[in-house]
N, CA, C and O atoms as a Tripos MOL2 file, in Angstrom:
@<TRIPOS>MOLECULE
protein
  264   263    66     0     0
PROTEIN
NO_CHARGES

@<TRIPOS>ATOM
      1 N           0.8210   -1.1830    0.0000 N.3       1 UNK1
      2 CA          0.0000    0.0000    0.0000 C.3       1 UNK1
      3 C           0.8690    1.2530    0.0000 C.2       1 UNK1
      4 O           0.4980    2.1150   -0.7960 O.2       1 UNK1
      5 N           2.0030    1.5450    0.7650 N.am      2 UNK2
      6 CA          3.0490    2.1810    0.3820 C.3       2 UNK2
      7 C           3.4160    2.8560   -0.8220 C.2       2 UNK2
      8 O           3.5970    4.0530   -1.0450 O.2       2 UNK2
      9 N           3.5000    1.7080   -1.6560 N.am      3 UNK3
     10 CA          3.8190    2.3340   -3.0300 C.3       3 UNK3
     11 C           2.6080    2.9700   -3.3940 C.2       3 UNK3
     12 O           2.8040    3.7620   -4.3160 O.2       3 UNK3
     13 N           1.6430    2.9310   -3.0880 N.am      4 UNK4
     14 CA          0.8520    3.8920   -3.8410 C.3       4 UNK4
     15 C           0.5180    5.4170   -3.1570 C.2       4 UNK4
     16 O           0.1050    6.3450   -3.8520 O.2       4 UNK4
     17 N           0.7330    5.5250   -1.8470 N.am      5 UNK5
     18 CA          0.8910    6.4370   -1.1260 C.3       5 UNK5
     19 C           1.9590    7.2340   -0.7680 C.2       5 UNK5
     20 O           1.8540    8.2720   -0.1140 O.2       5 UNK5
     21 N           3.3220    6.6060   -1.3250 N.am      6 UNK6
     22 CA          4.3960    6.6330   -1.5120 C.3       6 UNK6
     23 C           5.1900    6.6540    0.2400 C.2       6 UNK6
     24 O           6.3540    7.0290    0.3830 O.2       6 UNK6
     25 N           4.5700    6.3230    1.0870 N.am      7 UNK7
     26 CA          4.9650    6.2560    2.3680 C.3       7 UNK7
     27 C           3.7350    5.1280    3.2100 C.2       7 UNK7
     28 O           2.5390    5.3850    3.3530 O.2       7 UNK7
     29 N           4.5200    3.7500    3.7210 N.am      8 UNK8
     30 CA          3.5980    3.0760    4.6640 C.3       8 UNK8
     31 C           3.2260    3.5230    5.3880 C.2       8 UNK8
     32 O           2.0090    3.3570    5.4710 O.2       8 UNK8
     33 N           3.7360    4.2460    6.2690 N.am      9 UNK9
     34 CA          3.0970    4.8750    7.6890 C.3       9 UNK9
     35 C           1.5990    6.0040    7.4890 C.2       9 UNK9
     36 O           0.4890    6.0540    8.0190 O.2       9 UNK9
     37 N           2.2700    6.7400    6.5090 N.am     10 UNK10
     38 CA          0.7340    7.5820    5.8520 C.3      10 UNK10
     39 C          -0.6280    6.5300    4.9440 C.2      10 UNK10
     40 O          -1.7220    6.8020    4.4510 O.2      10 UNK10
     41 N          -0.0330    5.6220    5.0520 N.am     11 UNK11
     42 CA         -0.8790    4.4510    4.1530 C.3      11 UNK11
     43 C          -1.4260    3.9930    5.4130 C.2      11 UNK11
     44 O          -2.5650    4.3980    5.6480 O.2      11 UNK11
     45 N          -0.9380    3.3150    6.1960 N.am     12 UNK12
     46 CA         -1.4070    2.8890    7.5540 C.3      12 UNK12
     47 C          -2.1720    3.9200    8.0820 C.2      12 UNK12
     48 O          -3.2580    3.4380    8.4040 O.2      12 UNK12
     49 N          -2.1250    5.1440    8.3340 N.am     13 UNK13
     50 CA         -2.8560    5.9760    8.8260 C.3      13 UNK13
     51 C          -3.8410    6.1410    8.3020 C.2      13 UNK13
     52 O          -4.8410    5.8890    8.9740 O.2      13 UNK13
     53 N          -4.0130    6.5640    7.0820 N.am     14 UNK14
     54 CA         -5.3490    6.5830    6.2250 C.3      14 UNK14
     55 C          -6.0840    5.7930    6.1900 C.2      14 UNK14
     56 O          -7.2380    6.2150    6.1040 O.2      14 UNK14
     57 N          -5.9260    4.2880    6.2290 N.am     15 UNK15
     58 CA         -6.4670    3.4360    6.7440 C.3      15 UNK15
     59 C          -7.4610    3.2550    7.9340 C.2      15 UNK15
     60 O          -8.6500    2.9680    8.0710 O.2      15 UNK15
     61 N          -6.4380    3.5490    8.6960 N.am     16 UNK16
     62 CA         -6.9840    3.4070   10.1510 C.3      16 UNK16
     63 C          -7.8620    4.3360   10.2870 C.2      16 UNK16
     64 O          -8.8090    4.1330   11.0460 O.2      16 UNK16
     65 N          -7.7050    6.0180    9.3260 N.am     17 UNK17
     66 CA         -8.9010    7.2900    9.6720 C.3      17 UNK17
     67 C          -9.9270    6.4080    8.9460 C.2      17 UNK17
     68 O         -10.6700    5.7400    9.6650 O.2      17 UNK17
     69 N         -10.0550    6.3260    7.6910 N.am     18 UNK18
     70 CA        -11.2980    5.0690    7.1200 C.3      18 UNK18
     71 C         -11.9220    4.6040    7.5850 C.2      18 UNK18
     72 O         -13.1190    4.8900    7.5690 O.2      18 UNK18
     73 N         -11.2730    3.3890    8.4120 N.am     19 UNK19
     74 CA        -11.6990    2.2660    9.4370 C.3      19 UNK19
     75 C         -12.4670    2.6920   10.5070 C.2      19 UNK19
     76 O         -13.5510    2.1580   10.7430 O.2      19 UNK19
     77 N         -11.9830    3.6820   11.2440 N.am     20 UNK20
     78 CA        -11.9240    3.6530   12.3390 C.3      20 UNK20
     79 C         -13.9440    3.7030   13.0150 C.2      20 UNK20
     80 O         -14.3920    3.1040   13.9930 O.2      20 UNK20
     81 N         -14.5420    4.4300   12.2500 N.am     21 UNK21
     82 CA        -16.1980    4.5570   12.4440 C.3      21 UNK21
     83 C         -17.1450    3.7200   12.1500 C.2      21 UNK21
     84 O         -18.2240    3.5530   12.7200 O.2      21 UNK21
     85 N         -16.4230    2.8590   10.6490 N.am     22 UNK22
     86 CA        -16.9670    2.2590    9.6910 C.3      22 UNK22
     87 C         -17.5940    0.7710   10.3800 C.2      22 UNK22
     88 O         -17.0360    0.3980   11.4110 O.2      22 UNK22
     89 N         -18.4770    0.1130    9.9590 N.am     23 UNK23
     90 CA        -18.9540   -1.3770   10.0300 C.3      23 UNK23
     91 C         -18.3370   -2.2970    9.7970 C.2      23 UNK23
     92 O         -19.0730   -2.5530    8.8450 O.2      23 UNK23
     93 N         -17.6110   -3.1110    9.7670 N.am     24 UNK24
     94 CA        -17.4850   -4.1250    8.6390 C.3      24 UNK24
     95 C         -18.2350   -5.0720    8.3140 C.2      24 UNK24
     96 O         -18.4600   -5.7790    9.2960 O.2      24 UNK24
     97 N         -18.7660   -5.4490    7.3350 N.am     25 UNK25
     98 CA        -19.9120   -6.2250    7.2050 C.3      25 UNK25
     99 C         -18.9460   -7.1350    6.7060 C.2      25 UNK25
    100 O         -17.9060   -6.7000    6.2100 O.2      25 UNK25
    101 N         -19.2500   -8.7350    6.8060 N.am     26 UNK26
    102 CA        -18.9350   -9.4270    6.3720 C.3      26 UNK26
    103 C         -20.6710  -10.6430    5.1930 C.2      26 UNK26
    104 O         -21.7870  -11.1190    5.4030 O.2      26 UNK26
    105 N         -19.4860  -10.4740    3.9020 N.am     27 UNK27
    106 CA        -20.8990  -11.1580    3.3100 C.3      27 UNK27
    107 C         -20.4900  -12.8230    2.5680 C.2      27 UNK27
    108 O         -19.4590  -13.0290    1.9280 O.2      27 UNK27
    109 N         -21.2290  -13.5420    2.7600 N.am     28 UNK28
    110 CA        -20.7980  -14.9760    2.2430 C.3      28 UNK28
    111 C         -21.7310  -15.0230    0.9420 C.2      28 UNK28
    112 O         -22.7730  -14.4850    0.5680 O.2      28 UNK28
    113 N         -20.9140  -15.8430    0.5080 N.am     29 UNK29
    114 CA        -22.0250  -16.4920   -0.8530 C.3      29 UNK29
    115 C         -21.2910  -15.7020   -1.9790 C.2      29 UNK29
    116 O         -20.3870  -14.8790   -1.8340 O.2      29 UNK29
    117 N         -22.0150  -16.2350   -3.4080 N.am     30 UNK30
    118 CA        -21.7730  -15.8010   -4.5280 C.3      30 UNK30
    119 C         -21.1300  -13.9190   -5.0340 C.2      30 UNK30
    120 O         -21.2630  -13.3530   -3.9490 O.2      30 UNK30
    121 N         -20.7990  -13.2720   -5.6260 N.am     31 UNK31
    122 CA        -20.5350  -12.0130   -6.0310 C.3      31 UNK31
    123 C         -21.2960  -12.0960   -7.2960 C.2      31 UNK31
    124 O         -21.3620  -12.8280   -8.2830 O.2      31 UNK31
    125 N         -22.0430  -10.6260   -6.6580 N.am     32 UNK32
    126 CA        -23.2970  -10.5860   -8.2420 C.3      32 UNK32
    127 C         -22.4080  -10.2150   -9.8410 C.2      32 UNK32
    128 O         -22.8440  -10.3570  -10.9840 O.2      32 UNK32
    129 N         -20.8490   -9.6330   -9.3270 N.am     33 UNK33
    130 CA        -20.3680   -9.3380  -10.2980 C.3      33 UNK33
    131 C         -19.8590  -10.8620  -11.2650 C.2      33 UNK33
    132 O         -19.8480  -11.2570  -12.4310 O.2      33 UNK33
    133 N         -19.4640  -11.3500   -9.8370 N.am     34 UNK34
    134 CA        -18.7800  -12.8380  -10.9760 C.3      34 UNK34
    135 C         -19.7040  -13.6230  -11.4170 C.2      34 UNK34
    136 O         -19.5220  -14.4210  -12.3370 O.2      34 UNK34
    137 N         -20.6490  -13.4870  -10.8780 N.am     35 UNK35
    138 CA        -22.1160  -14.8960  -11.5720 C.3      35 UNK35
    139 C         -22.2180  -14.1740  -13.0450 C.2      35 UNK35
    140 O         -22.1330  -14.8330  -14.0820 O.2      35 UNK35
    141 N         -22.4640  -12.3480  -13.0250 N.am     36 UNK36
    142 CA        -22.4410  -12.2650  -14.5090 C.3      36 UNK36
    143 C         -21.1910  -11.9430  -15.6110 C.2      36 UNK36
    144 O         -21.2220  -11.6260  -16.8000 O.2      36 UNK36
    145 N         -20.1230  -12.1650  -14.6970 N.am     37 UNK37
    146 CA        -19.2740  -12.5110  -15.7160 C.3      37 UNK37
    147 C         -19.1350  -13.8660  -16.2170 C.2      37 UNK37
    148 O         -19.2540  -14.2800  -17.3700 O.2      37 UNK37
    149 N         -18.8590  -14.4910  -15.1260 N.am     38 UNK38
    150 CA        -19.2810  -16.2170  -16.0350 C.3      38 UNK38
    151 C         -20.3320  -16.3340  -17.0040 C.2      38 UNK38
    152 O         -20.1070  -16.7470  -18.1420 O.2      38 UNK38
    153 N         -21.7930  -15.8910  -16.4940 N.am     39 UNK39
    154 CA        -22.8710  -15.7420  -17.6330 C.3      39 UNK39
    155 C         -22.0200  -14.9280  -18.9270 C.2      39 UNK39
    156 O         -22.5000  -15.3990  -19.9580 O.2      39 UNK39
    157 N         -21.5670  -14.4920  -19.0810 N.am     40 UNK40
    158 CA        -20.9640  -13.5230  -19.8140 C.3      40 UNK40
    159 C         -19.9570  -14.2640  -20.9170 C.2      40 UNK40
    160 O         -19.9390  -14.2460  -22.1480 O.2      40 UNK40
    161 N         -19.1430  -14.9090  -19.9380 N.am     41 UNK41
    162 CA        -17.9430  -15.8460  -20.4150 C.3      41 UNK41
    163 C         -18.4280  -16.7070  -21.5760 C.2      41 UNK41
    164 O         -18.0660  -16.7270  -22.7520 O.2      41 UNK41
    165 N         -19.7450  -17.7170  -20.6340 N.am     42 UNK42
    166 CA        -20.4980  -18.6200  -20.8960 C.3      42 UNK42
    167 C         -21.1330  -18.7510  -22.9270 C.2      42 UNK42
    168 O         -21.2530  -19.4850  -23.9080 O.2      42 UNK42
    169 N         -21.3500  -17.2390  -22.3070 N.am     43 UNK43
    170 CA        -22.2260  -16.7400  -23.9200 C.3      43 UNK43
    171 C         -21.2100  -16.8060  -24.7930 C.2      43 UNK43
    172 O         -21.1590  -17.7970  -25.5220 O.2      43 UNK43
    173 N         -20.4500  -16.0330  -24.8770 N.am     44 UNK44
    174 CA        -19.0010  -16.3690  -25.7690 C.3      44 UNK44
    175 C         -18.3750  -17.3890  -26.2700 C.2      44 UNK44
    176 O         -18.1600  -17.6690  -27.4490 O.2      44 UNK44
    177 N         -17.9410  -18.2260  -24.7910 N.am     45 UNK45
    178 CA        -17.0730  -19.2320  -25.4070 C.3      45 UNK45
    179 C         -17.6560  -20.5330  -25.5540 C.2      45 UNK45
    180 O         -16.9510  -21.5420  -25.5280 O.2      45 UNK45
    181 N         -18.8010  -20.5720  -25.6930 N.am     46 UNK46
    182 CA        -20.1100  -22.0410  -25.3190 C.3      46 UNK46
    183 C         -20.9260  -21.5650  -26.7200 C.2      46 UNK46
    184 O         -20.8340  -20.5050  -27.3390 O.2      46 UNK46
    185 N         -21.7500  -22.7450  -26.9810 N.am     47 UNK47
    186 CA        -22.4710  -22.5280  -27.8350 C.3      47 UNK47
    187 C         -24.3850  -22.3930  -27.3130 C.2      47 UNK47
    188 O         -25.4360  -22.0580  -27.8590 O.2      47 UNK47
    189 N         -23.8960  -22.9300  -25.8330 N.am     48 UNK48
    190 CA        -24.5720  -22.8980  -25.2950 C.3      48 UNK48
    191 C         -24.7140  -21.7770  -24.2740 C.2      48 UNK48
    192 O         -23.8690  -21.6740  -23.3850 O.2      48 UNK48
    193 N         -25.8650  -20.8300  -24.3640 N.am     49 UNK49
    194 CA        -25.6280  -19.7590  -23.5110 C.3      49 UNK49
    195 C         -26.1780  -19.9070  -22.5590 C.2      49 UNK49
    196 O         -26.6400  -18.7810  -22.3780 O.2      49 UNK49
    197 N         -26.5520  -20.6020  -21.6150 N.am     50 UNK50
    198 CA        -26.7410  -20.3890  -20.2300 C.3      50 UNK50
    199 C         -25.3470  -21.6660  -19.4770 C.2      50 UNK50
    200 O         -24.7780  -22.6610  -19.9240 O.2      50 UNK50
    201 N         -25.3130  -21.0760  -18.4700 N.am     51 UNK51
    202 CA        -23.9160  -21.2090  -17.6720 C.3      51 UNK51
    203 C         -24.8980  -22.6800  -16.6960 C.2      51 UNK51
    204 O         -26.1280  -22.6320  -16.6530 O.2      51 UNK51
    205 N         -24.2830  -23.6010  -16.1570 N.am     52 UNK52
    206 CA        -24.0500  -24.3970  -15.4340 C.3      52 UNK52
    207 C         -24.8330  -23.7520  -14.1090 C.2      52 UNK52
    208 O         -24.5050  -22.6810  -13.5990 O.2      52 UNK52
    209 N         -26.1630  -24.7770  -13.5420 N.am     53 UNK53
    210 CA        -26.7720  -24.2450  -12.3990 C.3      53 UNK53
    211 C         -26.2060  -24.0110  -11.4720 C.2      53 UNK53
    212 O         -25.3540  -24.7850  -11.0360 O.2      53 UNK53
    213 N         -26.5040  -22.9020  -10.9090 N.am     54 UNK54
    214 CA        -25.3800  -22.2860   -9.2760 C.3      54 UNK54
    215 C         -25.6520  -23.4880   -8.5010 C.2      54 UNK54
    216 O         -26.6530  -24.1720   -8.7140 O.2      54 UNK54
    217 N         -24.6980  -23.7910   -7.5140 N.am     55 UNK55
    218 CA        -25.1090  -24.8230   -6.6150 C.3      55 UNK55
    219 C         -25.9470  -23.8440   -5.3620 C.2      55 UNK55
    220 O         -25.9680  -22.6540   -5.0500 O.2      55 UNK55
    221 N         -26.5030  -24.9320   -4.9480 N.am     56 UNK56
    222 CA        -27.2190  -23.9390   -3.4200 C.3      56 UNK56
    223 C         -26.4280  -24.0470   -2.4650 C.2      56 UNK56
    224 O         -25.5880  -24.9460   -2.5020 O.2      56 UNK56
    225 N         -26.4960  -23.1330   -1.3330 N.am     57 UNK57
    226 CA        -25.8000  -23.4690   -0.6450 C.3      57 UNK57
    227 C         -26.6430  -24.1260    0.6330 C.2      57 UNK57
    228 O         -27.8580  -23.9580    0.7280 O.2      57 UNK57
    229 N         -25.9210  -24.8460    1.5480 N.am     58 UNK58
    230 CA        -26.2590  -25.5540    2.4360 C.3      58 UNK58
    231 C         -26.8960  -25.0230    3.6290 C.2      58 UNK58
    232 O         -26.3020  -23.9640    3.8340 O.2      58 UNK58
    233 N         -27.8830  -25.1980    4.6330 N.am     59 UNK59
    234 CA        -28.2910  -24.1340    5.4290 C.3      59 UNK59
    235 C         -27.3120  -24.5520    6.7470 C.2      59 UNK59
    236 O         -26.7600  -25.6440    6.6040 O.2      59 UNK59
    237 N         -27.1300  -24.1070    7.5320 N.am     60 UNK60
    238 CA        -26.2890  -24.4610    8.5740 C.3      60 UNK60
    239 C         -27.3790  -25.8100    9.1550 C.2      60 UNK60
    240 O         -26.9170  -26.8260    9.6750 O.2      60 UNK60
    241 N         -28.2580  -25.6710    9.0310 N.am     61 UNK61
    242 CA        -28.6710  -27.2960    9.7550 C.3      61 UNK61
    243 C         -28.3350  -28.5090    8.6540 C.2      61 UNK61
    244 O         -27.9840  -29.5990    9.1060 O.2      61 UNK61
    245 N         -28.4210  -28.3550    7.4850 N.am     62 UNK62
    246 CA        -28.2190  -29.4630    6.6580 C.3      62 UNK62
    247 C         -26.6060  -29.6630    6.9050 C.2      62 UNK62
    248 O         -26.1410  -30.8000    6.8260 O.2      62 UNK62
    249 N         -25.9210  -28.7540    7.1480 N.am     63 UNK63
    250 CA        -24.6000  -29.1770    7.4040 C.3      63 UNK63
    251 C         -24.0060  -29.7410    8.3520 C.2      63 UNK63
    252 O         -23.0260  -30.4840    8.3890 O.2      63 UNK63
    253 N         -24.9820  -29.1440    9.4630 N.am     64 UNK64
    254 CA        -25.1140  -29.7840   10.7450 C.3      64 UNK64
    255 C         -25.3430  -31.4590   11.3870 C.2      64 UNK64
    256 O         -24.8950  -32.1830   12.2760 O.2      64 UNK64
    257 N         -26.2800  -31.4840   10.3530 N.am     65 UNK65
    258 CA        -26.4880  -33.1170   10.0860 C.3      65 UNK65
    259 C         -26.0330  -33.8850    9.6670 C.2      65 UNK65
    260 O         -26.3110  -35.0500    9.9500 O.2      65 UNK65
    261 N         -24.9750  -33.4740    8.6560 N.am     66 UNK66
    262 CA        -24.1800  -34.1820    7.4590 C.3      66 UNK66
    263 C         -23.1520  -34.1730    7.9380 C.2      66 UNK66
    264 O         -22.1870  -34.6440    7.3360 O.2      66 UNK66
@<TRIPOS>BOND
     1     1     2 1
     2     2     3 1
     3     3     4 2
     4     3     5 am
     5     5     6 1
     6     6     7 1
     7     7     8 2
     8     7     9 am
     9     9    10 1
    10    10    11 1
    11    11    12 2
    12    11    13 am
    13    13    14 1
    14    14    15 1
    15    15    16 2
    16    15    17 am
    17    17    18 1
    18    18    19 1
    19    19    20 2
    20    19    21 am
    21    21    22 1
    22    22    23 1
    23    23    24 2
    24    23    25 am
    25    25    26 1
    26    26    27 1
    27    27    28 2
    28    27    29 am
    29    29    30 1
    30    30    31 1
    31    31    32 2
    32    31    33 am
    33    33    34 1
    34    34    35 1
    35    35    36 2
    36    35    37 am
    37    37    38 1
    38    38    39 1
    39    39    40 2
    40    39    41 am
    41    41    42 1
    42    42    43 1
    43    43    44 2
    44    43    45 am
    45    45    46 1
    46    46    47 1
    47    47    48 2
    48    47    49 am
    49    49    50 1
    50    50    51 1
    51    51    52 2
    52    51    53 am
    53    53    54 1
    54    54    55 1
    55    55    56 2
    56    55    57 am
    57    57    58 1
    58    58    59 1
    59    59    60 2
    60    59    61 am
    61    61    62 1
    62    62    63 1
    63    63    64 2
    64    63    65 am
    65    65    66 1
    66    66    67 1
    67    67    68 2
    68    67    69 am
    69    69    70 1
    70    70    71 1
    71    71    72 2
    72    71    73 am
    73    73    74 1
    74    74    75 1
    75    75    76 2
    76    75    77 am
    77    77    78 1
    78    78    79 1
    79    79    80 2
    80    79    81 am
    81    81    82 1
    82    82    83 1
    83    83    84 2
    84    83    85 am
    85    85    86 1
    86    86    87 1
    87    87    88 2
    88    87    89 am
    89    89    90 1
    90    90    91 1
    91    91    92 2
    92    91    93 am
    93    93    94 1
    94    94    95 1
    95    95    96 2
    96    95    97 am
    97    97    98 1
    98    98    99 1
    99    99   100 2
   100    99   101 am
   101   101   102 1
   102   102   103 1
   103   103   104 2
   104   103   105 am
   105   105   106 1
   106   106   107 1
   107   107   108 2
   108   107   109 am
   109   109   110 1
   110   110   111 1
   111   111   112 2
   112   111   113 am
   113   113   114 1
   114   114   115 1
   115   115   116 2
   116   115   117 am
   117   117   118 1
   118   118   119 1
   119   119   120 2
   120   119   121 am
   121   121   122 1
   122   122   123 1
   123   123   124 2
   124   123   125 am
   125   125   126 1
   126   126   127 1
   127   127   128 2
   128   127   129 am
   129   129   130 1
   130   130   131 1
   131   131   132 2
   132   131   133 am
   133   133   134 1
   134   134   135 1
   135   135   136 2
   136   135   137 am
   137   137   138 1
   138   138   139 1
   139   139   140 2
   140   139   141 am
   141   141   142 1
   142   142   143 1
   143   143   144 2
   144   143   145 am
   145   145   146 1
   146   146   147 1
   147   147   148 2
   148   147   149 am
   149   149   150 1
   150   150   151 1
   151   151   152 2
   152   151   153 am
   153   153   154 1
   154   154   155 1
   155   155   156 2
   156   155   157 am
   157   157   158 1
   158   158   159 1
   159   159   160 2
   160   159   161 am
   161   161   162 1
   162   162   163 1
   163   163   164 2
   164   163   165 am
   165   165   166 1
   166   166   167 1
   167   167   168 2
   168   167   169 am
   169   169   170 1
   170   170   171 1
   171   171   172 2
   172   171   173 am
   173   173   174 1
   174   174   175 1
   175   175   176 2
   176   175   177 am
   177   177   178 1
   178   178   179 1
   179   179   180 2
   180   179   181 am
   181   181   182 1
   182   182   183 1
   183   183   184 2
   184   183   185 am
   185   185   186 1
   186   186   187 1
   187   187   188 2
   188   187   189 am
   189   189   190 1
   190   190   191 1
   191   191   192 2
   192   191   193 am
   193   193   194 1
   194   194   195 1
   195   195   196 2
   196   195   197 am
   197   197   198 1
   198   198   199 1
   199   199   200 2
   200   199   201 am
   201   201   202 1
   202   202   203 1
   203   203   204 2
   204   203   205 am
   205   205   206 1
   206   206   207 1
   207   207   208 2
   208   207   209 am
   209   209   210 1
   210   210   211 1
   211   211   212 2
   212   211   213 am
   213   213   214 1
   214   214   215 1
   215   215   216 2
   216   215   217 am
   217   217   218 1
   218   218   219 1
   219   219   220 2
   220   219   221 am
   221   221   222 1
   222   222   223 1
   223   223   224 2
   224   223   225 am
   225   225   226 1
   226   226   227 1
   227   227   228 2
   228   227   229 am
   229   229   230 1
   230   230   231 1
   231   231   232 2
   232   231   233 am
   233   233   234 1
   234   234   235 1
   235   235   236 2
   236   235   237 am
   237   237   238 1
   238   238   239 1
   239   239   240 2
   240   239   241 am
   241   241   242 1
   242   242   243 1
   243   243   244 2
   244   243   245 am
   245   245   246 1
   246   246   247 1
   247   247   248 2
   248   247   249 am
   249   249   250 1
   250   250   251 1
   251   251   252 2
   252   251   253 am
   253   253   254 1
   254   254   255 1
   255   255   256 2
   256   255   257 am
   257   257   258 1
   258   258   259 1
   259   259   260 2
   260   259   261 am
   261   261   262 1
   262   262   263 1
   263   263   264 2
@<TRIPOS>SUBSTRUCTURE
     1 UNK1         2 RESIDUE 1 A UNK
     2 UNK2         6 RESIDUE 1 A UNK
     3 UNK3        10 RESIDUE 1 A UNK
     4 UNK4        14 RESIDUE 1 A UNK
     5 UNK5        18 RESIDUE 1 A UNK
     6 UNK6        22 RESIDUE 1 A UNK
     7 UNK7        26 RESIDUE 1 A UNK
     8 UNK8        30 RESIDUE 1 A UNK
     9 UNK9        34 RESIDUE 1 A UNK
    10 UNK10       38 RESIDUE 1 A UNK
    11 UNK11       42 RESIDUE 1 A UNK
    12 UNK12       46 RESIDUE 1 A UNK
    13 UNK13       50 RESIDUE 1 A UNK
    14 UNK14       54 RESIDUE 1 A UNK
    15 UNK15       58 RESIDUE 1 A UNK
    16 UNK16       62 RESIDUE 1 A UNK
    17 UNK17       66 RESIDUE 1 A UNK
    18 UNK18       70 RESIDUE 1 A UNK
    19 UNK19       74 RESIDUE 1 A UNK
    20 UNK20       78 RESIDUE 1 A UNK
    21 UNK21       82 RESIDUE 1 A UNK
    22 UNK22       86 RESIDUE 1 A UNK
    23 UNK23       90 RESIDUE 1 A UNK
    24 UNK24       94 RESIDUE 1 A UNK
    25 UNK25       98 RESIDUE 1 A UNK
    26 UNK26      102 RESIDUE 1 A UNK
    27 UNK27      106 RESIDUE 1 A UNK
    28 UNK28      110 RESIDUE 1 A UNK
    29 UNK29      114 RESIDUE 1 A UNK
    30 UNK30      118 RESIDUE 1 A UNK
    31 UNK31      122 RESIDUE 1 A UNK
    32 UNK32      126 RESIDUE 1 A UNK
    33 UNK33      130 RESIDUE 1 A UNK
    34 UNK34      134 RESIDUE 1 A UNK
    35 UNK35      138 RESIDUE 1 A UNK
    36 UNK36      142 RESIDUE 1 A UNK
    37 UNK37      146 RESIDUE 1 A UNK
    38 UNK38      150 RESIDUE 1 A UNK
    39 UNK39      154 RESIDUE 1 A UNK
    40 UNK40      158 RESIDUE 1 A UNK
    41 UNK41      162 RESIDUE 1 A UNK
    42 UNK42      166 RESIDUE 1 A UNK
    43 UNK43      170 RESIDUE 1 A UNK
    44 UNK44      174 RESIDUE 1 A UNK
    45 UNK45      178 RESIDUE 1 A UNK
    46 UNK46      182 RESIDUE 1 A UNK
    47 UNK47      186 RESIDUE 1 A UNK
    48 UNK48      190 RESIDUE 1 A UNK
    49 UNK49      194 RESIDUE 1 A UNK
    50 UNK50      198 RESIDUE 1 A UNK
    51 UNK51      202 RESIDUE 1 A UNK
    52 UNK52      206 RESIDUE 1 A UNK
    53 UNK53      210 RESIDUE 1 A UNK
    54 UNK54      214 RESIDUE 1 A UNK
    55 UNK55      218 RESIDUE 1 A UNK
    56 UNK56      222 RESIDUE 1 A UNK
    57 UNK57      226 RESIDUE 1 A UNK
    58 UNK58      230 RESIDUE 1 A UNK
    59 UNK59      234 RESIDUE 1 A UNK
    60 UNK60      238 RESIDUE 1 A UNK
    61 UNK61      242 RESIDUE 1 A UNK
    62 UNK62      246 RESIDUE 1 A UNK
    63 UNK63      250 RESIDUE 1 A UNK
    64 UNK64      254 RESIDUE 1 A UNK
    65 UNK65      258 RESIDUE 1 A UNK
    66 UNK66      262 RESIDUE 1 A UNK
């Protein structure tokens, strides 16, 4: 990060002013950007244009069990 700030310590700081109020959310699962780039990919290099069904994901009790 340094190199782009041209000093770590001012990189670290800016950071930390950023951080410091903010939430962090943490999010699981798919990115809406990459599902439509694969759709995207899909169309192109396939002759077939729809992409391979998303898998589901598991609920914490089915995993629980398994």
């Amino acid at each position: 990060m340094g190199e782009v700030f041209g000093d770590d310590v001012m990189a670290a700081a800016l950071i930390d002013r950023l951080v410091h109020h903010c939430h962090i959310v943490t999010i699981r699962g798919n990115s809406y950007r990459m599902r439509q780039h694969t759709e995207l990919w899909y169309a192109l290099h396939t002759s077939d244009p729809e992409p391979p069904a998303n898998r589901r994901r598991r609920s914490r009790q089915e995993a629980a069990t398994n």
